[in-house]
C-alpha positions, 0 to 999 in steps of 0.5 A: 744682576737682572731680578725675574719677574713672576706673576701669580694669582690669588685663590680662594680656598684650601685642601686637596680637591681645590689643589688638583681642580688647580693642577689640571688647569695648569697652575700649583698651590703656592703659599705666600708669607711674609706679609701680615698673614699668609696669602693663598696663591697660584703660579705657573710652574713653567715660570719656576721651572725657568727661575730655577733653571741652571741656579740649582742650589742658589736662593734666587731674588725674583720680582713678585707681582700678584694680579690685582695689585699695582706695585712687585714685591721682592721675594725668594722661593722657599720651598718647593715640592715635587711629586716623587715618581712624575717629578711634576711641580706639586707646591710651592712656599714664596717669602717675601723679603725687605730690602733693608732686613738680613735674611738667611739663604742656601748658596751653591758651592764651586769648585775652582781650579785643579787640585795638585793632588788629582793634577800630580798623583792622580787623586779623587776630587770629592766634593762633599758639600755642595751649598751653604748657608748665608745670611744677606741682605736680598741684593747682596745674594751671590750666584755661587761660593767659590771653592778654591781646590788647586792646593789640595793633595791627597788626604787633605780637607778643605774646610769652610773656613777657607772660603772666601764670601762676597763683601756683605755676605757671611757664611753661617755654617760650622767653620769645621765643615768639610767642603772639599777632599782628595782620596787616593786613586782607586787600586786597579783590579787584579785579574783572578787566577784560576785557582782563585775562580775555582775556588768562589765558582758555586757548584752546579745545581742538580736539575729536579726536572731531569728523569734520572737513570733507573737503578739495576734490578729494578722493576719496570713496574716503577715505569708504569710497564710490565716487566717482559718474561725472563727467557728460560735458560738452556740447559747445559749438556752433561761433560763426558767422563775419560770412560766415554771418550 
C-alpha cells in the first residue's frame, strides 16, 4: 500500500486572528500531537483534501514531513473541522503514531454481493452502520471492512459479529451491532377515490378583499352616494259601480 506523503509548516502562536491571517494565505491551523508536547503547525488543505479523497470513512497512514526537519513521521489525521455553511477546511488534528504501538481507528464498511432478500422478493437493503472501529498496528490499517449481505432475507440482521477483519486487525465495537437489514418492500400507493379526495379536500376560504352584494333595503348612504328620490305612485282610477255602467 502506497503511504501520501504531506508537508507542513510550524507556526508561532495561537487564536483566532492568527488562525484567519493563516486561511487568507492559504493554509489552516493544525495541531499536532503525539510527540512530547503539542506542535502548532499549518497544512495545506488541497493536500487533505487529496489524502481523503475517495477513503471517506477510512483513518488514512500518511508520511508526515514538517519543514526544517530532516527525517517523515508516520501519522494519521484525527480530526478535521469544517465550516458548516461554505464546507471550507477551517482545522485540522494530526497524531503521530509508532510503528510497533497499536492504535485505535475508524474503518468503512462495504457491503459485498446482493442479498437473497432484495434478489428473490424484493426487499430494501439498509446499511445501518457505515464504519467501525479497529484497533492495529498503523501498516495493518485496511482500506474497508467487508460486509457480506447476499444471505440476507427479509427481517434478517447482519450483525458485527459476522464480520470478517484483516489478520492483525481486530474489530472493537459491540458484537450485537447491526450493520446491515433488509426491510419489506415499500407497499405501493392506492389511488384515492373520489369520495376519499372530497373528504380531506379544505373548504374554500372566503376572500376578505372581495366587496359583497348590498343587502335589499339598504341605504346607498353606506356606499358614499345619496339615495335617488322615490317616484310618486300613480293613483288608481276609482272602479265604476254596476249603476254607472
Amino acid at each position: 500500500m502506497n503511504t501520501p506523503e504531506i508537508t507542513v509548516k510550524r507556526r508561532e502562536g495561537t487564536g483566532k486572528g492568527i488562525a484567519r491571517r493563516l486561511r487568507r494565505d492559504g493554509v489552516v491551523p493544525a495541531i499536532l500531537y503525539g510527540g512530547a508536547a503539542p506542535e502548532t503547525i499549518a497544512v495545506n488543505p488541497r493536500d487533505v483534501l487529496r489524502i481523503i479523497h475517495g477513503r471517506e470513512g477510512t483513518t488514512q497512514l500518511l508520511s508526515l514531513k514538517v519543514e526544517g526537519d530532516g527525517g517523515a513521521r508516520m501519522a494519521i489525521i484525527r480530526d478535521m473541522q469544517f465550516d458548516p455553511v461554505t464546507e471550507r477546511l477551517l482545522h485540522v488534528d494530526i497524531q503521530e503514531v509508532r510503528a510497533d504501538r497499536a492504535i485505535t481507528v475508524r474503518v468503512a464498511v462495504h457491503p459485498v454481493g446482493e442479498a437473497i432478500g432484495v434478489k428473490d422478493t424484493n426487499g430494501i437493503l439498509n446499511l445501518v452502520m457505515h464504519e467501525v472501529e479497529v484497533s492495529t498496528l498503523p501498516i495493518n490499517i485496511p482500506e474497508r471492512i467487508d460486509a457480506d449481505v447476499s444471505n440476507l432475507a427479509i427481517g434478517d440482521v447482519l450483525t458485527v459479529r459476522d464480520l470478517r477483519a484483516p489478520e492483525g486487525v481486530r474489530i472493537i465495537n459491540d458484537p450485537g451491532q447491526a450493520v446491515a437489514t433488509v426491510s419489506p418492500p415499500m407497499a405501493e400507493e392506492v389511488a384515492a377515490t373520489p369520495e376519499a379526495t372530497a373528504a380531506v379536500t379544505p373548504a374554500e376560504p372566503e376572500v376578505l378583499t372581495e366587496r359583497k352584494p348590498k343587502e335589499e333595503g339598504a341605504p346607498a348612504e353606506a356606499e358614499g352616494k345619496k339615495a335617488p328620490a322615490a317616484a310618486p305612485k300613480k293613483a288608481e282610477a276609482p272602479k265604476k259601480t254596476e249603476k254607472e255602467k
